[in-house]
N, C-alpha and C positions, 0 to 999 in steps of 0.2 A: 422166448426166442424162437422154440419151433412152434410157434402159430405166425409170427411173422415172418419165416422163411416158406411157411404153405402160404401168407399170404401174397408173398413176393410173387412166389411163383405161379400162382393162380394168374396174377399178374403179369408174367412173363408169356403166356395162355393166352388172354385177352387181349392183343393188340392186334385188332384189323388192320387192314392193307385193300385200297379201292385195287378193283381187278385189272388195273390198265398199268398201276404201279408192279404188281407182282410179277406180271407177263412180260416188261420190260426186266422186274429183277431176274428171272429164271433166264430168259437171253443172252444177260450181260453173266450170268455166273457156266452159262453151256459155252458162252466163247472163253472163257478164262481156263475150262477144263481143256477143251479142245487144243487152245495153243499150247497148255502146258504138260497136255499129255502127246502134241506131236515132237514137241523138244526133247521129253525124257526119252520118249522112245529113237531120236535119233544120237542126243548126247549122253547120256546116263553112260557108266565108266567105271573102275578100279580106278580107284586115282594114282598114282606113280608120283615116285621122288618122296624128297623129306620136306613135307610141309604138311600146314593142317589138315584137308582130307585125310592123310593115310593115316593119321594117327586117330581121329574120328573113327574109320571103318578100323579099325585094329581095335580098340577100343570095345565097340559094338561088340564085334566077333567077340572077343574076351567076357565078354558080360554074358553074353546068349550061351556061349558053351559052360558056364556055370562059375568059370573061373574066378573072378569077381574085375572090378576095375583096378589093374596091376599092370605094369609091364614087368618082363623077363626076370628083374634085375631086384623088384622089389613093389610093396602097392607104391598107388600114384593118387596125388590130388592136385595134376599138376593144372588140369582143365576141367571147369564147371562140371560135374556129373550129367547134369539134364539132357544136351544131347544126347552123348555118349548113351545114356541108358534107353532113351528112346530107340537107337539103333538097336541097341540090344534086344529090347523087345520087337523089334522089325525085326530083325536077324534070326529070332527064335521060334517067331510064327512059322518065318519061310522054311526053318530048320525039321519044324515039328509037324508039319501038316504038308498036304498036297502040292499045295503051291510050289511051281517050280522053283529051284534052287538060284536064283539069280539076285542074287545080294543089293546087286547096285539098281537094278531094275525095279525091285519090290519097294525098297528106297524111294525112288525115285515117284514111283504112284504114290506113296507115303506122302512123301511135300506138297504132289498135286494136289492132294485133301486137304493137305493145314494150307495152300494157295489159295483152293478156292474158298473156302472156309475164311480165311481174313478179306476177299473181297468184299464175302457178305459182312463182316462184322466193319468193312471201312463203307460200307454204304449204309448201314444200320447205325455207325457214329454221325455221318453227315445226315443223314435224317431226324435224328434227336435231336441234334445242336443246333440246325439249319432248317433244313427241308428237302421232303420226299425229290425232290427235282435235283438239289447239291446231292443227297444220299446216292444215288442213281449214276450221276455224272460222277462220282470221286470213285465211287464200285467199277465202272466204268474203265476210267484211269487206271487204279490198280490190274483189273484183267490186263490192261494193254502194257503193261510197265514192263518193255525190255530186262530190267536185269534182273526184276524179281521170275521173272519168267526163265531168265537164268539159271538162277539161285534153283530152279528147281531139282534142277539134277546133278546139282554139288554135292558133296559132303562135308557141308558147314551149316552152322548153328540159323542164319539169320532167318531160314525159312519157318523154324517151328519158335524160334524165339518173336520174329512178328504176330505170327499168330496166338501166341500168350500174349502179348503186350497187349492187341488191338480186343483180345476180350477182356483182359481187364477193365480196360478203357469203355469200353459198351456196358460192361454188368455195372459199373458204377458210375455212368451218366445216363442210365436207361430213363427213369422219371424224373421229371422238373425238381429245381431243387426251392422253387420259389416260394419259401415260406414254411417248407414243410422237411422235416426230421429225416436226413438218411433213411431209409430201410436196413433194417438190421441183416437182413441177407443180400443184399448189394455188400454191405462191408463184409461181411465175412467173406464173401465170393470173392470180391476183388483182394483182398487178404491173403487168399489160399492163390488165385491165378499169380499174382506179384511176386509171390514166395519158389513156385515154380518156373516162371521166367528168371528169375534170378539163379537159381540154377542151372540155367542156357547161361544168360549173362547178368552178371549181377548188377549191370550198369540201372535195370529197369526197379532196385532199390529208391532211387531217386523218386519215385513217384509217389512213396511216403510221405515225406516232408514237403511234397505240394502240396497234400490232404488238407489242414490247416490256412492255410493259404485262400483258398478258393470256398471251402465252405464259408469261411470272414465275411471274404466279398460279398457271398447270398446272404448273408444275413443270418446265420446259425448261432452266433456267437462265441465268446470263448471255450466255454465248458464244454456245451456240445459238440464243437471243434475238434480239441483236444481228445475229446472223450471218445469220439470215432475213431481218430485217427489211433489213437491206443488198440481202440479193438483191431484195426486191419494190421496192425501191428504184432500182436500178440497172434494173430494168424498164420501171418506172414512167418514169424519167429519157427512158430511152431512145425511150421513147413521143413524149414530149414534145418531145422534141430535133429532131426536121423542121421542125416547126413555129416552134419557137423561132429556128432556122437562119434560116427564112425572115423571122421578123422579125428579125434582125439586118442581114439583106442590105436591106428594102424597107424599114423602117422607120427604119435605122442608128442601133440602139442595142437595147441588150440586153433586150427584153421577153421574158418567158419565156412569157406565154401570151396575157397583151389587156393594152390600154392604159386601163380603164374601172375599176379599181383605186380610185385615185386619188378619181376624182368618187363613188365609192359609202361613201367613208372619209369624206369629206368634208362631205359630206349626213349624215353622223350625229355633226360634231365640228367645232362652228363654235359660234363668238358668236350664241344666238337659235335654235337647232335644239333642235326641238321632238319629234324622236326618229322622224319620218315622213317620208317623201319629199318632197322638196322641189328647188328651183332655185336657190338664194342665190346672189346677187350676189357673196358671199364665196367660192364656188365658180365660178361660170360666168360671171366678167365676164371678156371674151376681147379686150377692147381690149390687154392685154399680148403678146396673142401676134399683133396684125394684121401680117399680109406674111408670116406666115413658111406652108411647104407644108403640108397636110393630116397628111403624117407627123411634121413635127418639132414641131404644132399639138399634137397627140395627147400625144405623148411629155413634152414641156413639160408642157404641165397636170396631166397624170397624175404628174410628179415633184412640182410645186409642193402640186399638193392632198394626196397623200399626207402630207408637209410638215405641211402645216399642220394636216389632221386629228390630224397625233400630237402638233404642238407643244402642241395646244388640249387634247388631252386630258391630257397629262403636265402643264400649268398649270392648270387645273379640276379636280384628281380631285373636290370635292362636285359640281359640276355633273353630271359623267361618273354618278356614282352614282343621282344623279335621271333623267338619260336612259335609262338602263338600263329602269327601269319604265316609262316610255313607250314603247320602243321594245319590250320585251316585249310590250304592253298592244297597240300597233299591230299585230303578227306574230300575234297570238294571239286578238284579237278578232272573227274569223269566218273562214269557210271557202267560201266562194263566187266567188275573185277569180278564178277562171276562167269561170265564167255574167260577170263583167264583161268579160275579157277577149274570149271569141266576139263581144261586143257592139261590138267594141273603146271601151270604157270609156265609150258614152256615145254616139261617135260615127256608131254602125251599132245602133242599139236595134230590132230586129226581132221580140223576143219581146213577146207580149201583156202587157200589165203584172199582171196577175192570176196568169199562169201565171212570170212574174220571181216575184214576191215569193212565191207556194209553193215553188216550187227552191232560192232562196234558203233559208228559212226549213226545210227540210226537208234542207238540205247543213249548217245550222249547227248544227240540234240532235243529226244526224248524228255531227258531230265532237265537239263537246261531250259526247256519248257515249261518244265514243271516248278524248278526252283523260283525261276521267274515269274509265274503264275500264283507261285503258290507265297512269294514273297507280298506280290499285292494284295493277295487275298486274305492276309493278316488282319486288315484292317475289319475284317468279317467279325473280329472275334472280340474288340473295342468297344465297336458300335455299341452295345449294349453292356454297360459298364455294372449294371446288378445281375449279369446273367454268371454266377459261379461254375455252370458247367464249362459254357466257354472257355472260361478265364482256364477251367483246367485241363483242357484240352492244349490250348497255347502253351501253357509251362510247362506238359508234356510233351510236345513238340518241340520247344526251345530246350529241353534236359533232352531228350535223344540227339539234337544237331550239335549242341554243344561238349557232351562229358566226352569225348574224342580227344578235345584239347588238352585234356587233363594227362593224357598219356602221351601218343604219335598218329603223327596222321596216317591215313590210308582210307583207302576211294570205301572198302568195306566198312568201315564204319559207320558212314551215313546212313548206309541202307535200311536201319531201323526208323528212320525219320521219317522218310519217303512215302509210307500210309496215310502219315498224317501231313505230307506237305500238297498231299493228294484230295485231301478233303478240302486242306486251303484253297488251292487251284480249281478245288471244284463251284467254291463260294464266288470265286472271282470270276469265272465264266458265266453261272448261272447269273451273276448280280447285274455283269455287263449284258449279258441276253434280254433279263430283263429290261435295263433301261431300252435299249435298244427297241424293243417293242413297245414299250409306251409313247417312245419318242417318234416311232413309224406309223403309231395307232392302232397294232396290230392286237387283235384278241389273244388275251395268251392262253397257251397253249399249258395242256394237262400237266406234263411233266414238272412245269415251275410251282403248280398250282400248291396254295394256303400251305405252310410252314407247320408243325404241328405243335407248338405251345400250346393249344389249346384241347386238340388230343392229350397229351400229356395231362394236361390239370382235370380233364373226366376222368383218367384211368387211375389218377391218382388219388383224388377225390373218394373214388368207389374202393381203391385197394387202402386207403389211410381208414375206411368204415371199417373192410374186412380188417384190420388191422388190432383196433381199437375193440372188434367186439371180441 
């Protein structure tokens, strides 16, 4: 195994780039920093009120000063560790060294790197799958994307959880799959990133059980299907197993990753839910659980509300069926919940209202471009019905727009999709560009130019040699 992880990566070394493709990447990644280091620098914040940010930066702070991940009252596993810890470690650079002490600002240069960092890795996934010219235009897209640009200077999970997703997603469709065996360090890599992003959110679990799926397709077969998918598995597991460790010992009972499960099932699968966020009484009335500690408070709830969001929904399936489109409808109706969130939702409104509602309004028709774009450019991923990487890019795609459903909607939700509806939309301008020049006569121009399948199968070629010797 470690001769095929030097081999991989010798691999990972060896992939040229023509000098008129690079000169366009390094452009498209200097305007992604520029706009998302002039936003931090004018919205970046303490966030106020009781909602997600403040408990993110409370959080942080708690980690960085040594204390560990607890509130006042008792530990907590009430949200995913992974951010939280990552502030933590933000929090304790700035604690510990020179750098001036501005919590939300140091932060906020923090997201611009995993911002810019996922543009390269959403134009390094359109180039593997597509081509250097889709790779370019979807990098493109993401620098310019309103609300991820947003998202920068919030204190919420979706900026450093895209950017684990989207390298996942790259380390393990980096070479062809056409005929030839995973690399054993793609799977482990994508094993260990998976396992990581799930402790941001553990929605990006789901992209285990595509593994099988899509290698099928290529042509891997059963055993070696399975038999990868185990390894990133057992990776992935392993990841997670610290953590989980530790909520066994503080929390004494088996959480595998947070205790907030429960209340998120629950808010989408009650008597009177309306497919949105909300606080029902049927969820949060906590008089059942007075006297008992912060941990066993947590734990409790979290079993009972799981409970009942399933009983409700296994006894309603018409209901369940009508939520479905509300909760679609809420997840999918704008794209701005980050310009609410800097504001913290209301509570810290600092933007002029004039210059709110253009941002707004210029993030939503943004996406709605996109969605649109990126719904046609589905067909991009069809066309080629033995390509497995494709196919697993699509089921990633379709598992982050859909597990939303599964809970309550809300515009946040999607935002994890959005990379990859970005690479679609990039498939579908580059393809219509294309015809369009054929159909005018016109010589095409560098950027569309040859697709790299075929790079792919020399590099891989030469790295299946290093591989085998």
């Amino acid at each position: 195994m470690l001769a095929s992880l030097s081999g991989w990566s010798r691999k990972l070394a060896l992939t040229p780039r023509p000098a008129w493709e690079l000169r366009w990447l390094f452009l498209i990644l200097v305007l992604a920093a520029a706009l998302r280091i002039v936003w931090v620098l004018y919205a970046a914040r303490e966030p106020q009120g009781i909602h997600d940010p403040i408990f993110y930066h409370g959080y942080g702070r708690s980690i960085a000063a040594g204390i560990g991940y607890q509130l006042p009252d008792g530990y907590t596993a009430y949200y995913p560790v992974g951010y939280p810890a990552a502030l933590g470690a933000v929090f304790a650079l700035v604690t510990h060294t020179p750098i001036p002490d501005n919590l939300e600002l140091t932060t906020g240069f923090f997201q611009v790197v995993l911002g810019v960092a996922t543009v390269a890795l959403v134009y390094e996934a359109g180039r593997r799958i597509f081509s250097p010219g889709v790779g370019l235009v979807a990098g493109l897209w993401v620098a310019l994307f309103p609300n991820l640009i947003f998202h920068s200077a919030t204190f919420l999970t979706e900026t450093l959880f895209n950017f684990l997703v989207m390298a996942a997603v790259v380390v393990l469709l980096w070479s062809s799959w056409n005929g030839r065996r995973p690399h054993w360090g793609q799977v482990v890599a994508f094993g260990a990133l998976v396992g990581l992003s799930a402790l941001v959110r553990p929605i990006s679990l789901l992209f285990l059980p595509l593994l099988p799926v899509a290698w099928l397709v290529a042509g891997h077969g059963w055993r070696r299907s399975f038999g990868y998918t185990g390894i990133a598995l057992a990776v992935t597991a392993a990841v997670i197993l610290p953590w989980t460790v530790r909520n066994i010992v503080v929390m004494d009972a088996p959480v595998i990753i947070s205790t907030n499960l429960g209340d998120n099932l629950c808010m989408g699968h009650y008597d009177g839910a309306r497919g949105h966020f909300a606080l029902p009484d049927a969820c949060f009335s906590d008089e059942a659980y007075a006297g008992l500690s912060r941990e066993a408070f947590e734990v409790e709830r979290n079993d009972d509300n799981t409970s009942k969001a399933v009983r409700y929904a296994v006894r309603h399936p018409v209901e369940e069926l009508k939520l479905l489109s509300r909760k679609a409808y809420y997840t999918w109706e704008h794209d701005h919940d980050g310009l609410w969130a800097v504001e913290s939702y209301g509570d810290d409104a600092f933007l002029p209202a004039r210059l709110r509602s253009a941002l707004e309004r210029t993030a939503d028709v943004f996406f709605f471009i996109t969605i649109s774009l990126g719904g046609l450019g589905l067909a991009g991923f069809v066309l080629a019905p033995r390509d497995g990487r494709r196919v697993y890019f699509l089921l990633a795609l379709l598992a982050m727009a859909g597990v939303p459903l599964v809970f309550f909607g809300d515009a946040r939700f999607h935002v994890p999709a959005t990379p990859f509806l970005a690479v679609s939309a990039a498939w579908a301008v580059v393809a219509a560009s294309d015809v369009l020049r054929r159909r005018g006569g016109v010589v095409e121009v560098a950027v569309g130019e040859r697709a790299p399948p075929q790079q792919d199968a020399l590099e891989d070629t030469e790295a299946d040699k290093q591989r085998d010797q």
